[in-house]
C-alpha positions as a Markdown table, in Angstrom:
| # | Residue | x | y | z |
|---|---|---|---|---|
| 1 | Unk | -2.2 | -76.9 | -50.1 |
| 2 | Unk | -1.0 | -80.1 | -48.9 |
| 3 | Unk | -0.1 | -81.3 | -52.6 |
| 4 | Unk | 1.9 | -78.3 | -52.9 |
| 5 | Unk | 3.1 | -78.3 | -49.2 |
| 6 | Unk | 4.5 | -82.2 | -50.2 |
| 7 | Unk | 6.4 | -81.0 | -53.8 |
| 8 | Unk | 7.4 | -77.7 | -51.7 |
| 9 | Unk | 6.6 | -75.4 | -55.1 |
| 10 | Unk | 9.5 | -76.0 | -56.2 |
| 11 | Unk | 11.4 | -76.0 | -59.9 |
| 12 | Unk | 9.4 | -75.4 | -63.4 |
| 13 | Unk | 6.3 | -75.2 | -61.2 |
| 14 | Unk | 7.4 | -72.4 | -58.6 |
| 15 | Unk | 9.1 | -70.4 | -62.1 |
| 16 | Unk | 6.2 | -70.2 | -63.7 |
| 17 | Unk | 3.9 | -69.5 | -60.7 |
| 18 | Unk | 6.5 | -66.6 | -59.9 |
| 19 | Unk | 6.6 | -65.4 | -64.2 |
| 20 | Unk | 2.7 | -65.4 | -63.5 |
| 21 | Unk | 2.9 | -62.9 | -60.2 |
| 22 | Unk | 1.5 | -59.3 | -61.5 |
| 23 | Unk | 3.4 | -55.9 | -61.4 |
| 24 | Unk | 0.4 | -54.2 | -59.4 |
| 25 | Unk | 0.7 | -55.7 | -55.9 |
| 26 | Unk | -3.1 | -54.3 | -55.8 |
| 27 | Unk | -3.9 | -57.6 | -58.0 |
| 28 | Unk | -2.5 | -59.6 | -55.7 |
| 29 | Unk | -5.2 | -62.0 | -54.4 |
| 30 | Unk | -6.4 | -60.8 | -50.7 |
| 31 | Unk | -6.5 | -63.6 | -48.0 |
| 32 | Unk | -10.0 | -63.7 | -47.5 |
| 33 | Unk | -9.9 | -64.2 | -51.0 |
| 34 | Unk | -8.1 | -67.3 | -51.0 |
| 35 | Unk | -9.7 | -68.8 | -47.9 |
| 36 | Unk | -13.8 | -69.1 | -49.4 |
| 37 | Unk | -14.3 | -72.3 | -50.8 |
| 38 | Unk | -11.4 | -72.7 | -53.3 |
| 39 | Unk | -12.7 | -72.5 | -56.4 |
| 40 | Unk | -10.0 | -72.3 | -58.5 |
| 41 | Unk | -11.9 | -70.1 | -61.2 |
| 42 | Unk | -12.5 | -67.5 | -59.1 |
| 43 | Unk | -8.6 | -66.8 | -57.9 |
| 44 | Unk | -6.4 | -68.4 | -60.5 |
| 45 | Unk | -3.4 | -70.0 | -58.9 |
| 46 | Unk | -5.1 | -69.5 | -55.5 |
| 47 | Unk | -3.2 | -72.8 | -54.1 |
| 48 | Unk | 0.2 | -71.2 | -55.3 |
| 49 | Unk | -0.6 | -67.8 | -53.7 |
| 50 | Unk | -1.5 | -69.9 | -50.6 |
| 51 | Unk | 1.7 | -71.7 | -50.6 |
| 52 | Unk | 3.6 | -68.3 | -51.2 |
| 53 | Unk | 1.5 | -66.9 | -48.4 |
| 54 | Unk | 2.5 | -69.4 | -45.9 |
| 55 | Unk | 6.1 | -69.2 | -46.7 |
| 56 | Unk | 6.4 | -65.6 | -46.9 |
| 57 | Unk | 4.5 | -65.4 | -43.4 |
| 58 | Unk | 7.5 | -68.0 | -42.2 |
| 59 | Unk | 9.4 | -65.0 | -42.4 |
| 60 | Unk | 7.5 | -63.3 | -39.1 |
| 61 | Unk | 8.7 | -65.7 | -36.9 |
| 62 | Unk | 8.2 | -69.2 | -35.6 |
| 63 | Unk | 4.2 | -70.3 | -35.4 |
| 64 | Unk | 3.1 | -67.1 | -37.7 |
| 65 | Unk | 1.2 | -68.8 | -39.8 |
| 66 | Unk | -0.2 | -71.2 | -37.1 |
| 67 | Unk | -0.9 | -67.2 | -35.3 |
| 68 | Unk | -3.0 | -66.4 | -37.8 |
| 69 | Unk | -5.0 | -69.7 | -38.1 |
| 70 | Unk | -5.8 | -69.6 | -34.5 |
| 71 | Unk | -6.5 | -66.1 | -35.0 |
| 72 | Unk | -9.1 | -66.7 | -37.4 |
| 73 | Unk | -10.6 | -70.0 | -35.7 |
| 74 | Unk | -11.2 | -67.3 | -33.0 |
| 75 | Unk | -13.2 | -65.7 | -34.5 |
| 76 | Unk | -11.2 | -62.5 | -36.5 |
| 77 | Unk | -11.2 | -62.5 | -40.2 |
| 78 | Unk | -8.0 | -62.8 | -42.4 |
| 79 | Unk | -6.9 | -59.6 | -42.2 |
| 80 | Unk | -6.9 | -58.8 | -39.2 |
| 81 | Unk | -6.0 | -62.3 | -38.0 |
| 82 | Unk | -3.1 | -61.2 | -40.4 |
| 83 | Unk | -2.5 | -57.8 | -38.9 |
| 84 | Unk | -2.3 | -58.9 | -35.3 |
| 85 | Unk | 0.2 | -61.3 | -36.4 |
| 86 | Unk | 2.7 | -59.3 | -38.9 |
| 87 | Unk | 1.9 | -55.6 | -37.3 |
| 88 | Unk | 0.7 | -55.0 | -41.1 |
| 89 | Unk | -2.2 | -53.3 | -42.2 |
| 90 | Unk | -3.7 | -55.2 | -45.3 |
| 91 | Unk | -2.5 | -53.1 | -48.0 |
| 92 | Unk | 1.4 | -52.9 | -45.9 |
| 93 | Unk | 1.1 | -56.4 | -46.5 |
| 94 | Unk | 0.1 | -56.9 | -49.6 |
| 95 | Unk | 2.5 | -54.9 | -50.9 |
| 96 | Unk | 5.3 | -56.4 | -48.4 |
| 97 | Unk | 4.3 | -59.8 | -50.2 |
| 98 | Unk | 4.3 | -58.5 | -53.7 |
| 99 | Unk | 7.7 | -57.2 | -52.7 |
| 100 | Unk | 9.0 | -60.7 | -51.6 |
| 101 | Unk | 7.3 | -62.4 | -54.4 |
| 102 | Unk | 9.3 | -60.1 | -56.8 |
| 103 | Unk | 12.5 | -60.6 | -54.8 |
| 104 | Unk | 11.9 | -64.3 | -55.0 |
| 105 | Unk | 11.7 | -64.1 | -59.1 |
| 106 | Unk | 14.5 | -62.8 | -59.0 |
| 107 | Unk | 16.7 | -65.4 | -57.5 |
C-alpha cells in the first residue's frame, strides 16, 4: 500500500484499475478479504482495492480510516470495525463503494 500510497494511483495505472472494477458490487473484494496475508493470487488487484478503500473511507470524515484500524487492533474484525466507523452494514458498504468506484470511472 505504501507503493501505491507514494504514486497516489494515479494516471494509466488508476484507468485501468478502475476499467477492471466489476458491474456486481457483490464481486467486490470484502475487507477481510483484503487484510489476510496479501497474496496477490487470491484477490487480484487487492493493493488497488486497498488504496481505493482508504480513499473512499476519506470521504467519512477526518481519521476514518485511522477509526477503523484502531478498531480492528482492538480487537473487532473488518466489518464491523468498518460498520462502527461508516454507520454501514457490510453489504451498504460494499455497494456504497461500488457506487463511488463507478462514479470515479466516470470522471
Amino acid at each position: 500500500m505504501a507503493g501505491l500510497a507514494a504514486s497516489q494511483l494515479v494516471g494509466p495505472s488508476r484507468s485501468r484499475f478502475l476499467d477492471s472494477v466489476p458491474a456486481d458490487p457483490a464481486a467486490l473484494p470484502s475487507l477481510s478479504e483484503l487484510t489476510p496475508g496479501f497474496n496477490i493470487t487470491s484477490a487480484p488487484m487487492r493493493y488497488e482495492y486497498a488504496y481505493s478503500l482508504a480513499e473512499f473511507l476519506n470521504g467519512f470524515g477526518p481519521g476514518a480510516l485511522r477509526k477503523v484500524i484502531d478498531s480492528i487492533c482492538d480487537g473487532a474484525t473488518p466489518e464491523e470495525a468498518l460498520t462502527a466507523v461508516t454507520g454501514l452494514k457490510p453489504e451498504e458498504f460494499r455497494k456504497a463503494w461500488h457506487a463511488w468506484l463507478q462514479g470515479s470511472a466516470a470522471r
